[in-house]
PALUMDO-547786 format. One record per residue: residue number from 1; x, y, z of N, C-alpha, C in turn; residue in three letters. Coordinates in pm, 1 decimal, m for minus. Layout:
! PALUMDO-547786
+-----+----------+----------+----------+----------+----------+----------+----------+----------+----------+------+
! pos !      nxx !      nyy !      nzz !     caxx !     cayy !     cazz !      cxx !      cyy !      czz ! code !
+-----+----------+----------+----------+----------+----------+----------+----------+----------+----------+------+
! NUM !        X !        Y !        Z !        X !        Y !        Z !        X !        Y !        Z !  ALA !
...
+-----+----------+----------+----------+----------+----------+----------+----------+----------+----------+------+
END
This chain:
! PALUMDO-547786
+-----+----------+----------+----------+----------+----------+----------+----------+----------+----------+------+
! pos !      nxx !      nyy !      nzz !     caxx !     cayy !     cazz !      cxx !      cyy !      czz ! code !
+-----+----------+----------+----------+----------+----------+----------+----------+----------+----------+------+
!   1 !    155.8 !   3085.8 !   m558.1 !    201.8 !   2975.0 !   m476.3 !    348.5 !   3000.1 !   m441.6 !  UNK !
!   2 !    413.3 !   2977.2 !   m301.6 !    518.3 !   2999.0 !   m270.0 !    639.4 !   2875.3 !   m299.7 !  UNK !
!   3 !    696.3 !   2896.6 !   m287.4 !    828.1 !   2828.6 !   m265.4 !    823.3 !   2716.4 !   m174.1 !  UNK !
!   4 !    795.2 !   2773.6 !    m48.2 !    765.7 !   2628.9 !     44.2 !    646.5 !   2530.8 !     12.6 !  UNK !
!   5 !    569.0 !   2577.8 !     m6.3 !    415.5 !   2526.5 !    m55.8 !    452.3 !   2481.2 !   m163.6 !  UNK !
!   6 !    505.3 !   2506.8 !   m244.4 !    564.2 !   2387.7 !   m355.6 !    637.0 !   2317.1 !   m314.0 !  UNK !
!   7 !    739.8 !   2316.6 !   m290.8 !    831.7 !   2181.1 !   m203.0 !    702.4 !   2119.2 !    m81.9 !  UNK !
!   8 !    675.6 !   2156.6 !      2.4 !    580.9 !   2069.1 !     12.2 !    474.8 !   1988.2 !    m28.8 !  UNK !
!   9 !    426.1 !   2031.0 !   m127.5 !    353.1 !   1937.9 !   m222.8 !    413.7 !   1841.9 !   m303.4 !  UNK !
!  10 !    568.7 !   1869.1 !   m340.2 !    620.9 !   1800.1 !   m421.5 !    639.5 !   1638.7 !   m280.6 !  UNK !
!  11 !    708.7 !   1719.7 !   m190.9 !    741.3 !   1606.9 !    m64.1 !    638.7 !   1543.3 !    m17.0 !  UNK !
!  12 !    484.1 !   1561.3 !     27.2 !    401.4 !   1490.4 !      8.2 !    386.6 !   1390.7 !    m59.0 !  UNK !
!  13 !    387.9 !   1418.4 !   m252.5 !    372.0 !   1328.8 !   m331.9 !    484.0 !   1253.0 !   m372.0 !  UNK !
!  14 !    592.8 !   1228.9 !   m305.6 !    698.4 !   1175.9 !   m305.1 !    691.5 !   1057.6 !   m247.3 !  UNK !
!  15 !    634.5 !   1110.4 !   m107.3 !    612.0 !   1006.7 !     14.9 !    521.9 !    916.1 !    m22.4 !  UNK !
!  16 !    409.4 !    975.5 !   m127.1 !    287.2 !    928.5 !   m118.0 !    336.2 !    774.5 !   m241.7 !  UNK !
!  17 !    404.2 !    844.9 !   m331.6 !    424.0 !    771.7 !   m453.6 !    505.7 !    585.1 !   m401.9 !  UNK !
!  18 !    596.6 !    618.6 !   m294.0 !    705.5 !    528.3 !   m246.4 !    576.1 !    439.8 !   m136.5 !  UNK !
!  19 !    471.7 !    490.9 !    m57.0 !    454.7 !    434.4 !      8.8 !    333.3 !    314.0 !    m85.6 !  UNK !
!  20 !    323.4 !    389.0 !   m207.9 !    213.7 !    293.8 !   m291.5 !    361.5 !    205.8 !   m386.9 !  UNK !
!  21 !    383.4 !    216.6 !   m366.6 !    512.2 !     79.1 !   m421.6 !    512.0 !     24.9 !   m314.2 !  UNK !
!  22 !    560.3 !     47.4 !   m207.2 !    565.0 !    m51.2 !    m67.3 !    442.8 !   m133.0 !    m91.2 !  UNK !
!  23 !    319.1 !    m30.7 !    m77.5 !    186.4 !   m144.0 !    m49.8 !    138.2 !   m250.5 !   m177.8 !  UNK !
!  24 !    153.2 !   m226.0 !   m282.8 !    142.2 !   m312.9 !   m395.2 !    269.7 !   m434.5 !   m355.5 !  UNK !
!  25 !    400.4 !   m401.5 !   m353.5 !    446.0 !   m510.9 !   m337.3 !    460.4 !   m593.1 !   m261.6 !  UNK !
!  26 !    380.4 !   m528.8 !    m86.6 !    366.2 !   m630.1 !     13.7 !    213.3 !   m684.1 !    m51.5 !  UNK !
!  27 !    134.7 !   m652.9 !   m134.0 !    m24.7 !   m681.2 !   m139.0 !      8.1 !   m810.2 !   m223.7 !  UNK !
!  28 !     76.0 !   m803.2 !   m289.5 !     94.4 !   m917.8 !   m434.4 !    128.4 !  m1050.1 !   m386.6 !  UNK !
!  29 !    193.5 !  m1079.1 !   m298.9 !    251.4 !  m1220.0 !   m255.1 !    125.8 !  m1256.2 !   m112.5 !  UNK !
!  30 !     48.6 !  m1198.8 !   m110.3 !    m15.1 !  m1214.6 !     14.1 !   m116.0 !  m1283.0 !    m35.6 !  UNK !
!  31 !   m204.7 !  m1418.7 !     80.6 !   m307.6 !  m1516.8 !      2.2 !   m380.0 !  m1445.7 !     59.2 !  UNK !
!  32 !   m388.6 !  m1402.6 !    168.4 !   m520.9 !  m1322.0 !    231.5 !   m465.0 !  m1164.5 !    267.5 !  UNK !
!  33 !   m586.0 !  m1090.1 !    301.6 !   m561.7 !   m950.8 !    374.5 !   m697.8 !   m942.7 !    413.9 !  UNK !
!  34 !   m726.4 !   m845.3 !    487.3 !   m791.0 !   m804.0 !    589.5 !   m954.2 !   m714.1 !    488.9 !  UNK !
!  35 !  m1014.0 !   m707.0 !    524.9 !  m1130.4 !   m650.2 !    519.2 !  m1195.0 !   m642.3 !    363.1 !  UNK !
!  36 !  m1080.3 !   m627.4 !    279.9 !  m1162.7 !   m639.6 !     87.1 !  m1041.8 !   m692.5 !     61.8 !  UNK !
!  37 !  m1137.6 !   m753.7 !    m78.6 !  m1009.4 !   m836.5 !   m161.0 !   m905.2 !   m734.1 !   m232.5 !  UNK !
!  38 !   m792.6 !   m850.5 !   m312.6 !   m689.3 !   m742.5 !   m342.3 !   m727.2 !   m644.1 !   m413.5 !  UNK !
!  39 !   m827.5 !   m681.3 !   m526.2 !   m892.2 !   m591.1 !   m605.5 !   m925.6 !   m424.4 !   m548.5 !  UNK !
!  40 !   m979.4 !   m471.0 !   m414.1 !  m1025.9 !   m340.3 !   m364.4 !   m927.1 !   m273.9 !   m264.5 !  UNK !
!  41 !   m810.0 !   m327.3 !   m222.1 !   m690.7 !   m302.3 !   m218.2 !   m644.5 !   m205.4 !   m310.5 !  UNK !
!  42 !   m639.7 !   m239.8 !   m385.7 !   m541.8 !   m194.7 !   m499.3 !   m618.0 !    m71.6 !   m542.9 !  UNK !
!  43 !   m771.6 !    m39.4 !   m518.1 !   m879.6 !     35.3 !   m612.0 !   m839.2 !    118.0 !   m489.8 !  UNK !
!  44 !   m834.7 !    107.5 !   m317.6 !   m802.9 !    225.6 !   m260.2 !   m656.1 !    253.9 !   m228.8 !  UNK !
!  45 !   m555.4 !    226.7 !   m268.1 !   m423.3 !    210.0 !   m293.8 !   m390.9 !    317.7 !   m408.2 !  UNK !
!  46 !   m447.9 !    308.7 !   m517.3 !   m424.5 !    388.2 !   m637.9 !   m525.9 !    484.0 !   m603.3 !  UNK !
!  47 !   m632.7 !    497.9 !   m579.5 !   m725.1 !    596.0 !   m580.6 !   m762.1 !    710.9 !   m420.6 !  UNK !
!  48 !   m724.9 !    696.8 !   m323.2 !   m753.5 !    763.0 !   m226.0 !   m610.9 !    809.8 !   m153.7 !  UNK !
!  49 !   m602.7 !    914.3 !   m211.5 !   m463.7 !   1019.0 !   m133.3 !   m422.1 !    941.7 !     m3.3 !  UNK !
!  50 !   m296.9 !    846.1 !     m2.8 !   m260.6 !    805.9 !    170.2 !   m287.6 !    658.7 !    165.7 !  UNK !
!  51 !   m399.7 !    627.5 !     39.1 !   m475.8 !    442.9 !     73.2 !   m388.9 !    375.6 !    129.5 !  UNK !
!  52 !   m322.9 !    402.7 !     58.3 !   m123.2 !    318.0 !     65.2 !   m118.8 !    332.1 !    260.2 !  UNK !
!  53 !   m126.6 !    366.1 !    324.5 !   m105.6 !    388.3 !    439.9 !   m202.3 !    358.3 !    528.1 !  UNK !
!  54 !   m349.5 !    356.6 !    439.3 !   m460.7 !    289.6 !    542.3 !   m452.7 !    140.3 !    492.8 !  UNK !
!  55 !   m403.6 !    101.0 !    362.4 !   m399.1 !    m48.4 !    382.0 !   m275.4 !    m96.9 !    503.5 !  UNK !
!  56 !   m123.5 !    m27.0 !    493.8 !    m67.1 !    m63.4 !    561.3 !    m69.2 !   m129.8 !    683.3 !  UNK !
!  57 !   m137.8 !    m12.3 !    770.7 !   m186.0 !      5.6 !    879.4 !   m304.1 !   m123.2 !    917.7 !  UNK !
!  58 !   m433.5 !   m127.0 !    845.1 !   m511.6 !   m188.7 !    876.8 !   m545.8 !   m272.2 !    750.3 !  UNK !
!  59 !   m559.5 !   m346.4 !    655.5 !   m571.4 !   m422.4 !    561.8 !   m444.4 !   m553.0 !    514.9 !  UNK !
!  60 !   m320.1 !   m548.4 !    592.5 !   m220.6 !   m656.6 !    605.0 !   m260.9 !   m746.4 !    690.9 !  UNK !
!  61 !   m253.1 !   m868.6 !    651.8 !   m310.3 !   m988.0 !    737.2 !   m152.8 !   m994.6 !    832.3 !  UNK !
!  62 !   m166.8 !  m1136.4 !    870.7 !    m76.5 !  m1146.4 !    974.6 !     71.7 !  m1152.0 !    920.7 !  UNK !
!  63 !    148.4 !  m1168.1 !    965.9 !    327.2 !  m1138.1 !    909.9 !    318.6 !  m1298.3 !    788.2 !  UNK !
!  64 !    275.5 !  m1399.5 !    897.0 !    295.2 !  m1540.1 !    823.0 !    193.6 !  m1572.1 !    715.4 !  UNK !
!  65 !     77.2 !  m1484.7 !    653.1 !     72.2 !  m1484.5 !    580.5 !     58.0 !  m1499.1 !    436.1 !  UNK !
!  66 !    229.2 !  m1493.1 !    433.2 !    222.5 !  m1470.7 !    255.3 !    282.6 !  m1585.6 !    199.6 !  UNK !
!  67 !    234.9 !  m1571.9 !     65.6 !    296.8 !  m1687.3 !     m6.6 !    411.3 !  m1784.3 !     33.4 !  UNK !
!  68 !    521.4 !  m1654.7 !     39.2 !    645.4 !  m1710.8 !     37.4 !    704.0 !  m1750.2 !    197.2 !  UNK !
!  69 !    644.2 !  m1671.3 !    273.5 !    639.5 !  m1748.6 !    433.9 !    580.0 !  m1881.5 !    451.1 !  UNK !
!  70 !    514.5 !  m1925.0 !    391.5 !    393.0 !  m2038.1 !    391.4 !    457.3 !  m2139.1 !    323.9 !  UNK !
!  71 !    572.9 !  m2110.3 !    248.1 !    621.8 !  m2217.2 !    169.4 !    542.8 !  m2286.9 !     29.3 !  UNK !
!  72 !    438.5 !  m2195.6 !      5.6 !    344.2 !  m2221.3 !    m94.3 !    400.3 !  m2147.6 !   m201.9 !  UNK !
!  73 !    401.8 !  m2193.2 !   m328.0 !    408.4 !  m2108.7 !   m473.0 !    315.4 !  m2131.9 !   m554.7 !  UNK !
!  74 !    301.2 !  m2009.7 !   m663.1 !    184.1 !  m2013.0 !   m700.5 !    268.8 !  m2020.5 !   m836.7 !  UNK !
+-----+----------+----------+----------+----------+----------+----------+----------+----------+----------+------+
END
């Protein structure tokens, strides 16, 4: 394995690691999302290389939302 091919794998899983913190902490305050519950959120979030980026993309409900937009606490 080369040199670049390692730094790229490392930079991949860098990206990959930050964008599954993003999606857990937009997933957590949210009453709804889009297509499965959080459970299954979270099951393709942790488990499918990128999930983090297909929930982004398509599994965030609307901006207004979340808990704390709504003025609701739990």
């Amino acid at each position: 394995m080369t040199l670049t091919t390692l730094l790229i794998i490392i930079v991949l899983f860098v990206v990959n690691l930050v964008l599954i913190a993003v999606s857990i902490t937009d997933l957590m305050p949210r009453e709804k999302v889009r297509y499965l519950s959080k459970t299954g959120w979270i099951i393709v979030i942790g488990a499918v290389f990128y999930g983090s980026l297909i929930y982004l993309l398509v599994g965030r409900g609307g901006e207004n939302e979340t808990a704390i937009s709504s003025g609701k606490s739990k």
